[in-house]
Chimera marker file (.cmm) of the C-alpha trace (Angstrom):
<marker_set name="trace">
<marker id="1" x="-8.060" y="-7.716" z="18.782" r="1" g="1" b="0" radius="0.5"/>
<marker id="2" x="-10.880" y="-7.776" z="16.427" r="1" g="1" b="0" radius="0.5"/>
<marker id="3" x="-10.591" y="-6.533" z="12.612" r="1" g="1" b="0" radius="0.5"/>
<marker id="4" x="-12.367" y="-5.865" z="9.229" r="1" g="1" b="0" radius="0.5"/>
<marker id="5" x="-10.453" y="-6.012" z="6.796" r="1" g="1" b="0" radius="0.5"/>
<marker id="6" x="-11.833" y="-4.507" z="2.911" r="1" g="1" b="0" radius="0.5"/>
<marker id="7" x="-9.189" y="-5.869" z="-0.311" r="1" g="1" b="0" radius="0.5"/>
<marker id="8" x="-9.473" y="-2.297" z="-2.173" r="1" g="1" b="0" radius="0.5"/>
<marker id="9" x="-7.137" y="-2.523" z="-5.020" r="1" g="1" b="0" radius="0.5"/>
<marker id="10" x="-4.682" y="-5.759" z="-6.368" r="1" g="1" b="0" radius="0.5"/>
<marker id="11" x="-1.718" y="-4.119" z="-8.671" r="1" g="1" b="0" radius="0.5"/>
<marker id="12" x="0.962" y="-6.537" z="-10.644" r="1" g="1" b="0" radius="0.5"/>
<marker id="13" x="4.536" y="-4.866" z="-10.373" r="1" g="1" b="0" radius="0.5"/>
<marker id="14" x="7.806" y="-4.910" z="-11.894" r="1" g="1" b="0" radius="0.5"/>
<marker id="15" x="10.053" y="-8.708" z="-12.225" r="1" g="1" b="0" radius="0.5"/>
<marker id="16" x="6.988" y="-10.478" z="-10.573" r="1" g="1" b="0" radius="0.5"/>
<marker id="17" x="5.789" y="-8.897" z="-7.633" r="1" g="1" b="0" radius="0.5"/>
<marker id="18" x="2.196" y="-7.946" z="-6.335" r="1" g="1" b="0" radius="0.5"/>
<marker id="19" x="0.664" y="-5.193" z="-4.092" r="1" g="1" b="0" radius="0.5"/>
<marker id="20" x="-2.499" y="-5.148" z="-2.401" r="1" g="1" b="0" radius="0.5"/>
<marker id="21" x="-4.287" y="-2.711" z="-0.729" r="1" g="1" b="0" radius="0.5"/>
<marker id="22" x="-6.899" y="-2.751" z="1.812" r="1" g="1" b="0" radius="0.5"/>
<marker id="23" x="-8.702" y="-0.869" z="4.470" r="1" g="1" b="0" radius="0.5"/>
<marker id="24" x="-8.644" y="-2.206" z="8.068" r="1" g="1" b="0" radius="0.5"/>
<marker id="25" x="-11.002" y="-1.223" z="10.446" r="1" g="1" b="0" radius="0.5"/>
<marker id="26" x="-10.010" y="-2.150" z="13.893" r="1" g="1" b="0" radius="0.5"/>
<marker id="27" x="-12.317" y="-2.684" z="16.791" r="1" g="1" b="0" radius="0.5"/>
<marker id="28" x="-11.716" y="0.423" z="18.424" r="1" g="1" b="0" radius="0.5"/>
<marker id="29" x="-12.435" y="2.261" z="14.937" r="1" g="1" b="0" radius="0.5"/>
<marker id="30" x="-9.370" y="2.805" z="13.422" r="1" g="1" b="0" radius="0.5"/>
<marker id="31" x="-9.008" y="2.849" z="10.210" r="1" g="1" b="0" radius="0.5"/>
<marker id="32" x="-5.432" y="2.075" z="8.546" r="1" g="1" b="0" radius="0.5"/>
<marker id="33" x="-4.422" y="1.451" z="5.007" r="1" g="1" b="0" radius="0.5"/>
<marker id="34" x="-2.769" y="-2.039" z="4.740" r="1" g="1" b="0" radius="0.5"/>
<marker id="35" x="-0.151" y="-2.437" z="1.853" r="1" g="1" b="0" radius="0.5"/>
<marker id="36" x="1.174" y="-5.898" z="0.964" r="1" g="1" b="0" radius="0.5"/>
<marker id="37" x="4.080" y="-6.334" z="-1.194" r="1" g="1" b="0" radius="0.5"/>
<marker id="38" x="4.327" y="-10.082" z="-2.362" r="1" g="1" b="0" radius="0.5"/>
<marker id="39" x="7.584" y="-11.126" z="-3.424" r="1" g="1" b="0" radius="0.5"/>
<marker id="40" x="7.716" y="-14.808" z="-4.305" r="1" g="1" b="0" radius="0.5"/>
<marker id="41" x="7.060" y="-16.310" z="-1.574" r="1" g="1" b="0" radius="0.5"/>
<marker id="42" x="7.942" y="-13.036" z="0.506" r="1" g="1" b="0" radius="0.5"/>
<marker id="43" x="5.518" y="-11.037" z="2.468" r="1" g="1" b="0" radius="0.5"/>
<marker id="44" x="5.866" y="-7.567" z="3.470" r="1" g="1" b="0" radius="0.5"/>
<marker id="45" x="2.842" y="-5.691" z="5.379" r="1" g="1" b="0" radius="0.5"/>
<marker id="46" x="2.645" y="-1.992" z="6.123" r="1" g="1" b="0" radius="0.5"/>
<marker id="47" x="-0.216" y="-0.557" z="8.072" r="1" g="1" b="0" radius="0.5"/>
<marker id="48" x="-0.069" y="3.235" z="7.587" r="1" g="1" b="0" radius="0.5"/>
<marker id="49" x="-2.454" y="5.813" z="9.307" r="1" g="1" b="0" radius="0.5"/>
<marker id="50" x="-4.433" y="8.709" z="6.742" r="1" g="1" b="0" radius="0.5"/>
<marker id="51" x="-1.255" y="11.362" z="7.193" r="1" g="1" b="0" radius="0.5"/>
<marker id="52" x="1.458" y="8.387" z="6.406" r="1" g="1" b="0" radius="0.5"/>
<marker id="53" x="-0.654" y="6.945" z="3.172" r="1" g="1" b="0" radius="0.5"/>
<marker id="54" x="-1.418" y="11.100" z="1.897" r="1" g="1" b="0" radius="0.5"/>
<marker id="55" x="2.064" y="11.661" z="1.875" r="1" g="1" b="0" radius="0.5"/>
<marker id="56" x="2.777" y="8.603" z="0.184" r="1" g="1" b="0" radius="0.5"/>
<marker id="57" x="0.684" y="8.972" z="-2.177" r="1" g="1" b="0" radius="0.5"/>
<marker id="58" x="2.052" y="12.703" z="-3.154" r="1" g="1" b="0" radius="0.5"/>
<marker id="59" x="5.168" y="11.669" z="-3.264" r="1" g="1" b="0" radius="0.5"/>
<marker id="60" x="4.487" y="8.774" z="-5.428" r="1" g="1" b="0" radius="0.5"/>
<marker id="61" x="2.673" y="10.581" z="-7.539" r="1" g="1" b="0" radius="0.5"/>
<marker id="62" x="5.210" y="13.172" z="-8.127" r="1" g="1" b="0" radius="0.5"/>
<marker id="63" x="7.636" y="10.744" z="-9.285" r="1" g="1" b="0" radius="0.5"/>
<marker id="64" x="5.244" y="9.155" z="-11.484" r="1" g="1" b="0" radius="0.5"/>
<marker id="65" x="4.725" y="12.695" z="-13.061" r="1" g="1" b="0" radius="0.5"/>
<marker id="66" x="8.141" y="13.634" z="-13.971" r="1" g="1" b="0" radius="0.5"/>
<marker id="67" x="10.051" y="10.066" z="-13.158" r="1" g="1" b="0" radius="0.5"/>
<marker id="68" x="14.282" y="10.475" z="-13.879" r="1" g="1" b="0" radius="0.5"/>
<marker id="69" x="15.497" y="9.668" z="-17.414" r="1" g="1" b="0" radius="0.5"/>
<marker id="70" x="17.620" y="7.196" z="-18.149" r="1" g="1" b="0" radius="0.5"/>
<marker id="71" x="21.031" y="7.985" z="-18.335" r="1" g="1" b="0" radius="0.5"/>
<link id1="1" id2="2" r="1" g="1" b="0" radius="0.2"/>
<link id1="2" id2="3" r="1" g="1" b="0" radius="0.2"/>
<link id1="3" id2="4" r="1" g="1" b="0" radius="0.2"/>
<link id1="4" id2="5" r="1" g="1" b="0" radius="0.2"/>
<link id1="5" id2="6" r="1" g="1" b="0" radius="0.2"/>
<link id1="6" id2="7" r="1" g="1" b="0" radius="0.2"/>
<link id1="7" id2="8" r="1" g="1" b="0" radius="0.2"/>
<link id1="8" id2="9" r="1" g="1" b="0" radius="0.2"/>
<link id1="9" id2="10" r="1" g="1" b="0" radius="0.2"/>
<link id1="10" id2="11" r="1" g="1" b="0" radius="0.2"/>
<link id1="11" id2="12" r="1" g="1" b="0" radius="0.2"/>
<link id1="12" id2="13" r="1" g="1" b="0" radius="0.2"/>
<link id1="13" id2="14" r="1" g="1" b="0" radius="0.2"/>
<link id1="14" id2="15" r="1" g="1" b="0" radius="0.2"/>
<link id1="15" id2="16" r="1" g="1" b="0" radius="0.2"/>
<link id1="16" id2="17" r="1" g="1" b="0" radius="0.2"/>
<link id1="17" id2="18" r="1" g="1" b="0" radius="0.2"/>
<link id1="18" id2="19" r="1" g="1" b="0" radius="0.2"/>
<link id1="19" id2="20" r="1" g="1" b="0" radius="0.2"/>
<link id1="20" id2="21" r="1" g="1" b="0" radius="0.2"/>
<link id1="21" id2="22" r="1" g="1" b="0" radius="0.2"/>
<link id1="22" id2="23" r="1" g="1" b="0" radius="0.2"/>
<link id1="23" id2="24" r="1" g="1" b="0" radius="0.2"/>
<link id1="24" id2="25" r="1" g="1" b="0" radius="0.2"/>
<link id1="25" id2="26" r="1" g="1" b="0" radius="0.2"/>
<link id1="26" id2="27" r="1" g="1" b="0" radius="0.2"/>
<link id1="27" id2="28" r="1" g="1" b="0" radius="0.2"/>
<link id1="28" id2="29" r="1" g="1" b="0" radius="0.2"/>
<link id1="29" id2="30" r="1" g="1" b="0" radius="0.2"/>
<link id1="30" id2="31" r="1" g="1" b="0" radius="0.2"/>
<link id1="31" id2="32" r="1" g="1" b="0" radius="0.2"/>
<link id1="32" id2="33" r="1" g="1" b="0" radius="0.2"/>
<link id1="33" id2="34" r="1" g="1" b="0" radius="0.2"/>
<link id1="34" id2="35" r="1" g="1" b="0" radius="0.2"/>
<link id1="35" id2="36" r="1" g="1" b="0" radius="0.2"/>
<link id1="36" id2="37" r="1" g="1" b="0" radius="0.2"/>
<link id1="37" id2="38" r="1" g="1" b="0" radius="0.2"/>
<link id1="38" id2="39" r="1" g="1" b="0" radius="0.2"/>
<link id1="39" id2="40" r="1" g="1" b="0" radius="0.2"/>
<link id1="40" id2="41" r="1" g="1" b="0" radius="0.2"/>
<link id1="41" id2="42" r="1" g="1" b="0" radius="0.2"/>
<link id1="42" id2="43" r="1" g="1" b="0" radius="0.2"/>
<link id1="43" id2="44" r="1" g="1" b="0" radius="0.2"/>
<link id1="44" id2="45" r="1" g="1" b="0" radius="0.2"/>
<link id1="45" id2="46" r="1" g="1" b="0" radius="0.2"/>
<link id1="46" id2="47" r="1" g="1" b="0" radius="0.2"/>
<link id1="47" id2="48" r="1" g="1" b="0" radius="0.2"/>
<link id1="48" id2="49" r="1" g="1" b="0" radius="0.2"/>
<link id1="49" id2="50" r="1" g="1" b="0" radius="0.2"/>
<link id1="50" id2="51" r="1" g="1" b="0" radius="0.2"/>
<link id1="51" id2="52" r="1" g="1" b="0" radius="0.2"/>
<link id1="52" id2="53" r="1" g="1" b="0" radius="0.2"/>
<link id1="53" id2="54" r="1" g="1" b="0" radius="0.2"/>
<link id1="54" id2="55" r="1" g="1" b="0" radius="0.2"/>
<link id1="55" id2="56" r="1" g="1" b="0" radius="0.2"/>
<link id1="56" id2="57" r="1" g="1" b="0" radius="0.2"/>
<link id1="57" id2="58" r="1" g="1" b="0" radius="0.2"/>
<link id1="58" id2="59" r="1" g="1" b="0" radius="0.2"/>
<link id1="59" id2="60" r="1" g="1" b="0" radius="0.2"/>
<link id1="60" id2="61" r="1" g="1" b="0" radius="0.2"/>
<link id1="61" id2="62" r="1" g="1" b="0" radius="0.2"/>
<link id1="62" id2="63" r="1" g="1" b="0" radius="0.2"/>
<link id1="63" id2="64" r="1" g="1" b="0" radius="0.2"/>
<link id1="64" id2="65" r="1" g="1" b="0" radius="0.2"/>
<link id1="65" id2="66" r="1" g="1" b="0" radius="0.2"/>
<link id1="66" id2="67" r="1" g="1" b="0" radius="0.2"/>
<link id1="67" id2="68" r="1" g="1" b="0" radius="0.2"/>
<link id1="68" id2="69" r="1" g="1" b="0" radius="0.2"/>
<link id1="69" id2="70" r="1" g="1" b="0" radius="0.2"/>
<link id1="70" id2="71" r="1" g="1" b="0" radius="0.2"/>
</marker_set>
């Protein structure tokens, strides 16, 4: 199965790790939202559909607004 695959955004996180984004158009016409978290040598990929990635992104984004205090 065919792809195209568009790096959107490369992030540097917390004790070393790295996320990338990127938009993957499959041959059919799909389009998914590919996030990569990079840990070491460690790969994890996530392919999420529009619905999946908008809720993400609220939630994340409501953390981010009012994130817990430390104790």
């Amino acid at each position: 199965m065919s792809e195209t695959t568009t790096e959107l955004a490369r992030l540097a996180a917390p004790w070393g790790r790295e996320l990338v984004l990127f938009q993957v158009i499959h041959e059919g016409g799909l389009a998914m939202l590919r996030l990569r978290i990079r840990e070491g040598k460690r790969f994890t990929t996530l392919d999420l559909d529009a619905a999946t990635a908008g809720d993400l992104a609220a939630r994340l984004a409501a953390w981010a607004a009012a994130p817990p205090s430390d104790a």
